[in-house]
RODO-2510 file (C-alpha; in nm, 4 decimals, decimal comma):
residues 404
     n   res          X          Y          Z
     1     x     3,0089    17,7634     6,1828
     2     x     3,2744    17,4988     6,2817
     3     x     3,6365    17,5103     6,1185
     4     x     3,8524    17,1735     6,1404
     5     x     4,2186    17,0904     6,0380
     6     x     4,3820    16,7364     6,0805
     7     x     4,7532    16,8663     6,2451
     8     x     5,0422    16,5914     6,4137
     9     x     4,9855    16,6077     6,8100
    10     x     5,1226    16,8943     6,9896
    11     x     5,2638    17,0861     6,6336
    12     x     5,1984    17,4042     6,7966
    13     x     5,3912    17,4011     7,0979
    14     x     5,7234    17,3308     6,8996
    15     x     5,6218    17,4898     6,5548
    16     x     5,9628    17,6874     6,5461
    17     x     6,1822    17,4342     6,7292
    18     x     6,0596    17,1433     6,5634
    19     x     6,4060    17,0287     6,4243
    20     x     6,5735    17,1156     6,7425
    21     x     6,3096    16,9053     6,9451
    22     x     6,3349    16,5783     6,7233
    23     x     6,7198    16,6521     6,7304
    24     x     6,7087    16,7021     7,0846
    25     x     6,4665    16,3663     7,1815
    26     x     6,6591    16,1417     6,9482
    27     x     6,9684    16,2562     7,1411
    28     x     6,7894    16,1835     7,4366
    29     x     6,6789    15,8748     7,3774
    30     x     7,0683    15,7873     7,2757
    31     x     7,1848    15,9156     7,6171
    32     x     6,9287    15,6903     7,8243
    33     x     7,0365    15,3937     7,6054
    34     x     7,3766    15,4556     7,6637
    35     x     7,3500    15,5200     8,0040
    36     x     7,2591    15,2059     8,0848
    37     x     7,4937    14,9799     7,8444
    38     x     7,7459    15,1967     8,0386
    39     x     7,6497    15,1402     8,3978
    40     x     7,6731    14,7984     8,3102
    41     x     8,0209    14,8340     8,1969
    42     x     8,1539    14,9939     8,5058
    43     x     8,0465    14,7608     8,7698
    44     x     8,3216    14,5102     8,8682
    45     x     8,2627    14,1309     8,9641
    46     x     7,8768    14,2726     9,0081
    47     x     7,9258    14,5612     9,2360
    48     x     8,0622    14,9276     9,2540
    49     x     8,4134    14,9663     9,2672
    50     x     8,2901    15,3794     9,3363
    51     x     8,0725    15,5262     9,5955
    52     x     7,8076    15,4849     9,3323
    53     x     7,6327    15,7997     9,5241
    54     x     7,9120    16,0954     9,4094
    55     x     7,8083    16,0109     9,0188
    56     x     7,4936    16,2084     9,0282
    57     x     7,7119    16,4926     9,2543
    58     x     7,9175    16,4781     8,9927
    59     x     7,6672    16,4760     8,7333
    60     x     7,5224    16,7787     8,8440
    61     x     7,8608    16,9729     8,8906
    62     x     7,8998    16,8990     8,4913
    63     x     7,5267    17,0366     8,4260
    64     x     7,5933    17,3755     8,6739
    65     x     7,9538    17,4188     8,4789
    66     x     7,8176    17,3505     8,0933
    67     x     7,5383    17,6092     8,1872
    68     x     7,7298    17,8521     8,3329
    69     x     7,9388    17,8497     8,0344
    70     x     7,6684    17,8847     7,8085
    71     x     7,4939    18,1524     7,9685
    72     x     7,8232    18,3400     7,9821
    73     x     7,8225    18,2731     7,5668
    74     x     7,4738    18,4043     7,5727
    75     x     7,4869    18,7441     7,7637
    76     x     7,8040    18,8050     7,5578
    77     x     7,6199    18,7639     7,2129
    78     x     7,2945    18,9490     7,2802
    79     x     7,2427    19,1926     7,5520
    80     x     6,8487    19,0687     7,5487
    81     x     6,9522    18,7807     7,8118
    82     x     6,6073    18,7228     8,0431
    83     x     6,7183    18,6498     8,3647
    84     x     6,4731    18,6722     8,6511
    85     x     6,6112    18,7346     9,0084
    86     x     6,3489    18,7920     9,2501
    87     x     6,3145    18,6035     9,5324
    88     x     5,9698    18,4747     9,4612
    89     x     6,0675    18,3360     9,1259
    90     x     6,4472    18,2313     9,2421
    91     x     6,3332    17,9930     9,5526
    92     x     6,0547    17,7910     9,3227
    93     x     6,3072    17,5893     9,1554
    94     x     6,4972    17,4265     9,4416
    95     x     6,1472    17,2385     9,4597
    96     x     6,1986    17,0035     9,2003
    97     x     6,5430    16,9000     9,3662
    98     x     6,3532    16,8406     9,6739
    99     x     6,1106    16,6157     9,5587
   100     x     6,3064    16,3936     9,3910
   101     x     6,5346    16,3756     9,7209
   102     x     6,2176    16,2188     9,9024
   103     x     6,1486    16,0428     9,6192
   104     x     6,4927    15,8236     9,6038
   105     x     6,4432    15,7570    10,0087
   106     x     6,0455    15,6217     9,8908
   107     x     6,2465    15,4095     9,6506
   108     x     6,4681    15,2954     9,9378
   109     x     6,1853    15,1979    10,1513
   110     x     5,9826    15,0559     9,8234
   111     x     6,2607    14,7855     9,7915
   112     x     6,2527    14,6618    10,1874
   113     x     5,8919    14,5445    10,1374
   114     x     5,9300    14,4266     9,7231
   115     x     6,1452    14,2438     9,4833
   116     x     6,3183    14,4340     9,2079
   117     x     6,0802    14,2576     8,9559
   118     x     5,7837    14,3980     9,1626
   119     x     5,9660    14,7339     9,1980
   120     x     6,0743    14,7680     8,8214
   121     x     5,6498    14,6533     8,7086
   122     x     5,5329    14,9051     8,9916
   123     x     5,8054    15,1712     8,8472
   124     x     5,5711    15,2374     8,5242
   125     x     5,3274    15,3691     8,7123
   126     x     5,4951    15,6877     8,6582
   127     x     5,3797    15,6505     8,2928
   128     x     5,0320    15,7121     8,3571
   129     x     5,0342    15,9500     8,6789
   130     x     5,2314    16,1667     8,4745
   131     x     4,9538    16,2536     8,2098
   132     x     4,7157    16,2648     8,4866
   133     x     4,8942    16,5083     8,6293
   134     x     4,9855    16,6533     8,2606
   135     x     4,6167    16,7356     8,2416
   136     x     4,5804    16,8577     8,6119
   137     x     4,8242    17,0794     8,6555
   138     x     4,9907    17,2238     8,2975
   139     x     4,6414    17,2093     8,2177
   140     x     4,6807    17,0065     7,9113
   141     x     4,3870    16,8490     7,7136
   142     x     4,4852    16,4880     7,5903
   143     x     4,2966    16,3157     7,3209
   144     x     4,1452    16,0041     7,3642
   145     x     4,3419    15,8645     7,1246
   146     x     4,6541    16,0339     7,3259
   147     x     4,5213    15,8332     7,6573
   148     x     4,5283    15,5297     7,4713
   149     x     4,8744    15,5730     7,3619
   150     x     4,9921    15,6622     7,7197
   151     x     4,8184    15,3544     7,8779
   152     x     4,9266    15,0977     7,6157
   153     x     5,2839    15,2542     7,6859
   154     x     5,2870    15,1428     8,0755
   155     x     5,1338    14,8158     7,9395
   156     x     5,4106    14,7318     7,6975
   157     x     5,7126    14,8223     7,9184
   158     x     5,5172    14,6378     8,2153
   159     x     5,5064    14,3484     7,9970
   160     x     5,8493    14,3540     7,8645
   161     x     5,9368    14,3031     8,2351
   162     x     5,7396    14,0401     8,2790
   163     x     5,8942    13,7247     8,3713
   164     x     5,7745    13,3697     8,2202
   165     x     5,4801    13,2042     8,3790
   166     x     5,6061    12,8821     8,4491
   167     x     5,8983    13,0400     8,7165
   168     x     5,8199    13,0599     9,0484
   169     x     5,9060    13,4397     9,0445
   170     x     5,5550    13,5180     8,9066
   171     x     5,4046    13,3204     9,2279
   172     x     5,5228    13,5811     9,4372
   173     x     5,4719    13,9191     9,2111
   174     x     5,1769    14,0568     9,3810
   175     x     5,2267    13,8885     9,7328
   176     x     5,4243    14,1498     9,8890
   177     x     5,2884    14,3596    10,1720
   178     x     4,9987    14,6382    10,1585
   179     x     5,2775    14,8498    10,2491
   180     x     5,5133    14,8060     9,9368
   181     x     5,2326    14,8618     9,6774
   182     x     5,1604    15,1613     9,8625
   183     x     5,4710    15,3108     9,8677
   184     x     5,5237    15,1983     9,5312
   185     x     5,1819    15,4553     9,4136
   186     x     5,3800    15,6954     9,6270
   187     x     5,6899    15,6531     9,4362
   188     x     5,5392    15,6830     9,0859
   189     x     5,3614    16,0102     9,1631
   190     x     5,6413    16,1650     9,3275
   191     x     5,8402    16,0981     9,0421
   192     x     5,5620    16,2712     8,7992
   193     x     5,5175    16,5835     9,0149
   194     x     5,8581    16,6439     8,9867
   195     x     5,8393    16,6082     8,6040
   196     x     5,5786    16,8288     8,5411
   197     x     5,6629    17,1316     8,7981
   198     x     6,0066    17,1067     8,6627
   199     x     5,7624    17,1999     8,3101
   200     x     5,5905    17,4371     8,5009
   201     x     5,9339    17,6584     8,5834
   202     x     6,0785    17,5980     8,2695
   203     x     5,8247    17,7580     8,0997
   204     x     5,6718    18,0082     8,3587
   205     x     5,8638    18,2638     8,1845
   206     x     6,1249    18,3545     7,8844
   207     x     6,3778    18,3373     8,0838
   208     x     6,7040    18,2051     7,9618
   209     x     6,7000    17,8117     7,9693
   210     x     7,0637    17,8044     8,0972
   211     x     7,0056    18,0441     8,3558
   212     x     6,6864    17,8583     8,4575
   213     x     6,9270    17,5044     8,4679
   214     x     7,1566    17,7535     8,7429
   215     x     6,8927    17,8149     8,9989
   216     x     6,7632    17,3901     8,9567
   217     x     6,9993    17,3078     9,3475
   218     x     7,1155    16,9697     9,2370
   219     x     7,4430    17,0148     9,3521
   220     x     7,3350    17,1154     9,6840
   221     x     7,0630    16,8564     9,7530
   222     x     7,3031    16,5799     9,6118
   223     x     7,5666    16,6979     9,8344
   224     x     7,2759    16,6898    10,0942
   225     x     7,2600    16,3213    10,0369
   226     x     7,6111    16,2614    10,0422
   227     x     7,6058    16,4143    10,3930
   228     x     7,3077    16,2177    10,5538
   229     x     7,4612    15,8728    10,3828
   230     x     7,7879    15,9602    10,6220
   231     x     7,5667    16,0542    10,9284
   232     x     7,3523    15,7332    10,9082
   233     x     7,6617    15,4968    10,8082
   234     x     7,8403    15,6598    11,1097
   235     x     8,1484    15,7808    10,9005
   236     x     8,2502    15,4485    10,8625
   237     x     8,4783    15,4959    10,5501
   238     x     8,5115    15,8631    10,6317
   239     x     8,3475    16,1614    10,4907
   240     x     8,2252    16,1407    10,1485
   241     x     8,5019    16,3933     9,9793
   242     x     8,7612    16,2046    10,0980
   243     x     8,6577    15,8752     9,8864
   244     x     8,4662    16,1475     9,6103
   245     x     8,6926    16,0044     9,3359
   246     x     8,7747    15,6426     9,4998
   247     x     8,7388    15,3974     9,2604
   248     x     8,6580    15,5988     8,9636
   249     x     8,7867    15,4947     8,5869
   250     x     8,7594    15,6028     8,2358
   251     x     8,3945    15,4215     8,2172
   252     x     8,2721    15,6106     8,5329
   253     x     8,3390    15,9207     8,3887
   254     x     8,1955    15,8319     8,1227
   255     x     7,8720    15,7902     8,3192
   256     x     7,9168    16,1036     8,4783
   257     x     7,9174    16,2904     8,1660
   258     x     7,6243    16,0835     8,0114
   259     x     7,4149    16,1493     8,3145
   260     x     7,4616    16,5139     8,2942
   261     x     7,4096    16,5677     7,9267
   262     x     7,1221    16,3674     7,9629
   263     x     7,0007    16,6166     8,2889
   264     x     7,0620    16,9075     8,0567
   265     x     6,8672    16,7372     7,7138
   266     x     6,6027    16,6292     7,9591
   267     x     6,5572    17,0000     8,0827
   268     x     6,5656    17,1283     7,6945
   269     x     6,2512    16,9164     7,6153
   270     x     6,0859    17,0579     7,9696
   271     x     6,1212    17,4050     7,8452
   272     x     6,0513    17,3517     7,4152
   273     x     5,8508    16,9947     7,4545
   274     x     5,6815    16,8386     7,7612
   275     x     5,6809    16,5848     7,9892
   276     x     5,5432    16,2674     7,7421
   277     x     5,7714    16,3661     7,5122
   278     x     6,0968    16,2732     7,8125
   279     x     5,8397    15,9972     7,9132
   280     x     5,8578    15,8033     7,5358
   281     x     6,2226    15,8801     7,4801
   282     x     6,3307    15,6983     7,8191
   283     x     6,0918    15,4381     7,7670
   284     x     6,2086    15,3239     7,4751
   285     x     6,5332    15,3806     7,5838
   286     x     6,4802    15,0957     7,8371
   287     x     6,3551    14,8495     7,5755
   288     x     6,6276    14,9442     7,3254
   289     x     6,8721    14,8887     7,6077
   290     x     6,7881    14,5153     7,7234
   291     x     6,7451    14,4441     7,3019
   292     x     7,1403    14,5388     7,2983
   293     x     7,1694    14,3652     7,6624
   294     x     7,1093    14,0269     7,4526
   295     x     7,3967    14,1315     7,2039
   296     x     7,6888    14,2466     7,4756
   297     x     7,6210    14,1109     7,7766
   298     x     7,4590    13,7493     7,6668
   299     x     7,1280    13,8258     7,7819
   300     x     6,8464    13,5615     7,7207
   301     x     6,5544    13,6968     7,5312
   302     x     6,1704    13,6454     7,6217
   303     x     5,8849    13,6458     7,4074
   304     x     5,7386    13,9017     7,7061
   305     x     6,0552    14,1253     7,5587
   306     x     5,9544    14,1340     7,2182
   307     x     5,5881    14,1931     7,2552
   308     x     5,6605    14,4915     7,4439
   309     x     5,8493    14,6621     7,2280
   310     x     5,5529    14,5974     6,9535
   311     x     5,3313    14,7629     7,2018
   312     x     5,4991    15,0162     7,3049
   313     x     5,6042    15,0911     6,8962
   314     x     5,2295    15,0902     6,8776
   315     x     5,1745    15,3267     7,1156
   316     x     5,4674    15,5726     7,0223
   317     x     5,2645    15,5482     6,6660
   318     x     4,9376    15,6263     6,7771
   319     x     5,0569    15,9037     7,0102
   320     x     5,2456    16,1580     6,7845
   321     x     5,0996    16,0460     6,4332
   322     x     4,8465    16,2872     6,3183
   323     x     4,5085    16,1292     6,3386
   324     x     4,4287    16,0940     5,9305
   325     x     4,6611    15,8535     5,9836
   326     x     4,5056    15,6456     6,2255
   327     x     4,1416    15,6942     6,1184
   328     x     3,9456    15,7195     5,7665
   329     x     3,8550    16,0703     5,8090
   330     x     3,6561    16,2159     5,4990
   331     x     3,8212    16,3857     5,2758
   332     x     3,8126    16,7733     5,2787
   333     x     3,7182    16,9995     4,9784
   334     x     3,7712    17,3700     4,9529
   335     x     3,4596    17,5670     4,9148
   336     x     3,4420    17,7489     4,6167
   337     x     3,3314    18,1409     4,5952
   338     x     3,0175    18,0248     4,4151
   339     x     2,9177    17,8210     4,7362
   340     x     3,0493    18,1269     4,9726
   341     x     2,8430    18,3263     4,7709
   342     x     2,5640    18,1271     4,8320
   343     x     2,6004    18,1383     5,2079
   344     x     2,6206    18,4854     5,1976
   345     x     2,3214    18,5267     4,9819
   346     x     2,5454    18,7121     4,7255
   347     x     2,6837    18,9959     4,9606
   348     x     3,0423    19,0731     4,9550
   349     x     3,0687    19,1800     5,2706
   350     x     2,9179    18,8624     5,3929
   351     x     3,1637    18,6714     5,2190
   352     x     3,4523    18,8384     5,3223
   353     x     3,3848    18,7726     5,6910
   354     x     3,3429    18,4185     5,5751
   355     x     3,6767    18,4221     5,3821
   356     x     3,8334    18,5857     5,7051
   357     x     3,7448    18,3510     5,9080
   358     x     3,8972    18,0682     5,7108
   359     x     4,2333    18,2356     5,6654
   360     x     4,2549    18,3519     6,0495
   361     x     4,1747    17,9962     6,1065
   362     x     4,4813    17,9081     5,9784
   363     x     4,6751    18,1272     6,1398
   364     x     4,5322    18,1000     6,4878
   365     x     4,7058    18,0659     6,8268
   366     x     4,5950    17,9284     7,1003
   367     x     4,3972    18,1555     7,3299
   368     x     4,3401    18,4003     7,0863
   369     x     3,9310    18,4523     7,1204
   370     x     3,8578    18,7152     6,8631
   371     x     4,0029    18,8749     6,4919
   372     x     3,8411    19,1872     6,4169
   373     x     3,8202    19,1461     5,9845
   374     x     3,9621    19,3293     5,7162
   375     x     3,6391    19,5550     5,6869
   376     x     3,6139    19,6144     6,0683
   377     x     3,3428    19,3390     6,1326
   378     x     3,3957    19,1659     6,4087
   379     x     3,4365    18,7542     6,3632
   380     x     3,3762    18,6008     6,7191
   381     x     3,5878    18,2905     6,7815
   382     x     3,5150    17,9902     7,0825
   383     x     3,8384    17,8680     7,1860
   384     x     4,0164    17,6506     6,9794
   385     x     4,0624    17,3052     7,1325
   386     x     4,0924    16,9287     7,0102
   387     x     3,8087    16,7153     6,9261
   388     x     3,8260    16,3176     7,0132
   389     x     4,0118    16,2722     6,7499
   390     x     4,3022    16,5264     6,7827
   391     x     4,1747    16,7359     6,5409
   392     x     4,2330    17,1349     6,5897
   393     x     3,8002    17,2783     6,6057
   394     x     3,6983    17,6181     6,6544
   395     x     3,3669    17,7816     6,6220
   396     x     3,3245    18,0932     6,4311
   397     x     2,9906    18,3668     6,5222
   398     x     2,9933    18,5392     6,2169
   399     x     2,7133    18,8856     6,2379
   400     x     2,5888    18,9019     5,9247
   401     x     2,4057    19,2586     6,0284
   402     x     2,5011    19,5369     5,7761
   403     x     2,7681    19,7677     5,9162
   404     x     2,5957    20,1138     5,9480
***
């Protein structure tokens, strides 16, 4: 016997944070956009009056501060605080720090062999290698519908990027060396690993999220960077906390604090979402930000523009709607206890295994394998997965042998 329910995409791994979550992605999505409009706003005759390097140094000093203020808040409300401290747990999480520090030096050697155009097309790579890896390594079954949704996204913001046909710009887009597109791949991937093993920690364990955001090493690694940018510049303009703060006005601080509340939103949706759910809200973020770019900064619009925000509304549609609403499914009818009756040629027992099975269905968990019934039968459940469609299916083996 097969059981079937038509539920939104990934309802159960937010059920009791769904508010939060929307709350939390929206802001998310407000940070990026700002972030950006912002950026914009601080650079001076089209450069850096600041080392633009000490923002994410600073950025991460704000995130280590707001958590450790938090988690003070939390140990002093409930004496239940989860805070793992052995070693083996502790030295996992200066991994994601890592891996985005040899990703930003890929980036750096991306953009000697491309254009930015090239770069910024080649940059939504990371779209896609994410849910690959998604499904690889959080072991996380997407939909076909779902893979769709993903692939149409790196389509729209690729073509949103797209330059028009007629400049010479497009001549040259795929003419770079074997080497760029390469390290390009390399780039996107790097980028998604470090996405979805920052998932992995986050949700490894109950430990407290602000803890967790404690143990992450930005500071260190950034202050790693600072370092090596002296040591290869040959302390030109002197060590990098002597200028820390050179430069710096009420709109760079501003970007300071925007890039570290959007560091700690960002690891909120790691621990209570995942990493599509960071992957949409930035996205659009980036589309949402060049629609305002034509408003403050007199940017000229392309039809490229527009049609990739349709597709990528499309895709953010077809992702996270539940799938009644993007197929004609038939309708369901509840079975009445004549026709259970029926099925259980008139025993009662029979019938309340079947009745069982129904209600446990719709109060299942994942990975839960087995109820044992009211009347001590035993109802043998296949795990519960998604079909094609995204629809929640399990498989009931009902014994219909008398109890003795």
């Amino acid at each position: 016997m097969v059981f079937r329910r038509s539920t939104p995409h990934h309802s159960h791994q937010f059920s009791d944070v769904s508010g939060c979550f929307e709350l939390a992605s929206s802001k998310l999505l407000f940070a990026a956009l700002v972030y950006g409009i912002l950026t914009t706003l601080s650079q001076s005759n089209g450069g850096y009056k600041y080392d633009y390097a000490t923002v994410p140094f600073l950025a991460e000093i704000f995130k280590l501060v707001v958590s450790g203020l938090l988690l003070r808040r939390e140990c002093q409300r409930s004496s239940l605080t989860r805070m793992t401290t052995q070693w083996k747990s502790v030295c996992l999480f200066p991994i994601p720090s890592l891996i985005y520090l040899v990703h930003n030096n890929v980036q750096f050697a991306t953009l000697t062999y491309v254009d930015t155009s090239t770069y910024q097309i080649m940059g939504n790579l990371k779209i896609v290698t994410t849910g690959i890896l998604f499904r690889l390594f959080l072991r996380r079954k997407l939909s076909y519908l779902q893979w769709m949704a993903i692939v149409l996204l790196a389509v729209g913001t690729t073509t949103s990027q797209v330059k028009g046909c007629g400049e010479s710009s497009c001549e040259f887009l795929f003419s770079a060396p074997i080497q760029g597109y390469m390290l390009g791949i390399l780039s996107a991937c790097l980028s998604a690993l470090a996405g979805v093993y920052t998932e992995f920690l986050m949700k490894k364990n109950n430990d407290s999220l602000y803890w967790q955001n404690v143990q992450l090493f930005g500071v260190i690694f950034n202050m790693a960077r600072l370092l090596l940018d002296d040591f290869t510049g040959g302390f030109e303009n002197g060590p990098w906390w002597q200028r820390l703060l050179n430069g710096y006005s009420i709109t760079t601080w501003m970007v300071v604090i925007n890039l570290g509340s959007t560091g700690l939103l960002v690891s909120w949706l790691m621990k209570y979402a995942d990493n599509i759910v960071k992957v949409y809200s930035t996205s659009m973020a980036m589309l949402l930000t060049t629609v305002l770019s034509i408003y403050l900064f007199n940017y000229k619009p392309t039809l490229q523009l527009f049609l990739g925000l349709i597709i990528c509304m499309m895709s953010l549609h077809m992702y996270f709607a539940p799938p009644n609403m993007l197929v004609d499914l038939p309708p369901t009818e509840k079975a009445s206890p004549e026709s259970l009756n029926e099925v259980g040629n008139g025993s009662h027992g029979e019938t309340s295994m079947l009745e069982s099975a129904a209600y446990h269905f719709g109060h299942l968990d994942y990975g839960l394998e087995s109820v044992v019934d009211t009347n001590g039968s035993n109802l043998a459940y296949l795990p519960l997965q998604e079909n094609e469609l995204g629809m929640e299916e399990i498989t009931v083996l009902i014994d219909f042998q008398e109890n003795s």
